[in-house]
C-alpha positions as CSV (number, residue, x, y, z in Angstrom):
1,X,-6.5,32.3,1.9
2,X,-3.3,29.9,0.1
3,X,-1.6,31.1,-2.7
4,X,-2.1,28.2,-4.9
5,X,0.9,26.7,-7.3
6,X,1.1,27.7,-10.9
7,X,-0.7,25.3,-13.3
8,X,2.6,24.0,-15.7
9,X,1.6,23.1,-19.5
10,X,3.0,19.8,-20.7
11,X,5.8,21.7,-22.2
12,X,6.6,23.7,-19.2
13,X,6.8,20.5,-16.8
14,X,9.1,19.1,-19.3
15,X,11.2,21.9,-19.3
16,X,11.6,22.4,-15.6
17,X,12.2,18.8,-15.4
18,X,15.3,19.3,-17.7
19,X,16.3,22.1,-15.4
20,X,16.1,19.2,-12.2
21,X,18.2,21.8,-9.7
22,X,17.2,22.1,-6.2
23,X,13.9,19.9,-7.9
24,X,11.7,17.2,-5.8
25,X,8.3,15.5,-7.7
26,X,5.2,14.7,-4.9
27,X,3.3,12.2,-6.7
28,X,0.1,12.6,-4.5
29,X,-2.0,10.0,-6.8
30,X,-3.0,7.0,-4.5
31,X,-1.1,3.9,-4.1
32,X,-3.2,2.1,-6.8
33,X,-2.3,4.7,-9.3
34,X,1.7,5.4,-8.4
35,X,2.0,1.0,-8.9
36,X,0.7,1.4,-12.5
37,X,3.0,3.8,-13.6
38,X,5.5,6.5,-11.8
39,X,8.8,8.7,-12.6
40,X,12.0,7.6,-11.7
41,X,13.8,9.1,-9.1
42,X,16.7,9.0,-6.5
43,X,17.8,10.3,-3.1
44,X,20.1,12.7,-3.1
45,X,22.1,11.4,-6.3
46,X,23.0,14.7,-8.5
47,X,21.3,15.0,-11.3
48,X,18.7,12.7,-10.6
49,X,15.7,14.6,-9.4
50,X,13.7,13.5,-6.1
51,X,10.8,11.6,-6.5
52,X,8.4,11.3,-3.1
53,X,5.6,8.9,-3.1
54,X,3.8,9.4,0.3
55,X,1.9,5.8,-0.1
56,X,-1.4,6.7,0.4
57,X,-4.6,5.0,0.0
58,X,-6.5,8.4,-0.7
59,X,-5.7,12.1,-0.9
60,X,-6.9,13.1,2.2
61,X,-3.8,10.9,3.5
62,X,-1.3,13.9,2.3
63,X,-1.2,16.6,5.4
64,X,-1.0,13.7,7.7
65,X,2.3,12.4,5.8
66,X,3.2,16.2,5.6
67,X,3.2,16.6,9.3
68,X,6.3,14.2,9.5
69,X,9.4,16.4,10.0
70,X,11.1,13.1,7.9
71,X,9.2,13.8,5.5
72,X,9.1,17.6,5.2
73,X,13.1,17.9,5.3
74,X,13.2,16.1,2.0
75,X,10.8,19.4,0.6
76,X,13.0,22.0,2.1
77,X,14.9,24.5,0.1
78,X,13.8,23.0,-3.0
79,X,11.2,23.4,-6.0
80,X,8.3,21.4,-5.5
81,X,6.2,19.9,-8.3
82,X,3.2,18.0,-7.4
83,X,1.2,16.1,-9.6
84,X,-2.1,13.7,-9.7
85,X,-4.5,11.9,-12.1
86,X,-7.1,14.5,-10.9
C-alpha cells in the first residue's frame, strides 16, 4: 500500500506557504480549472516558491507527466504540496 500525504487545514497550507523553503506547489486541477485561477510562482528565484502545472486535460494525465525525468527533477529534495478542486 502508499502512504498517503497529510491532509493540511486552510491555516496549515497557509503557514507552510509562509515557510516556502525547499517548497514546490503541483496544481494537478485540469487545464480548464488552472486558466481560471492559479498561484503565482517562479523557477528557481529565492523566495518565490515553485509552482508546477503539468497541463493536463484530466487527472489520469499526472503519472504519465511524472514519468518525465524533466519533470521529476523539479520535485526532488523538496516539499511537495499538491492540490485540486476535488
Amino acid at each position: 500500500s502508499h502512504a498517503r500525504a497529510p491532509h493540511l487545514t486552510p491555516e496549515e497550507w497557509h503557514e507552510k506557504l509562509q515557510d516556502g523553503e525547499d517548497l514546490v506547489l503541483f496544481d494537478v486541477r485540469n487545464f480548464y480549472e488552472t486558466r481560471i485561477g492559479h498561484f503565482q510562482g517562479g523557477d528557481d528565484t529565492p523566495g518565490v516558491v515553485d509552482c508546477i502545472d503539468p497541463q493536463t486535460l484530466s487527472y489520469e494525465q499526472v503519472p504519465d507527466f511524472l514519468t518525465q525525468e524533466s519533470n521529476l527533477t523539479r520535485f526532488k529534495g523538496k516539499t511537495v504540496m499538491m492540490y485540486c478542486t476535488g
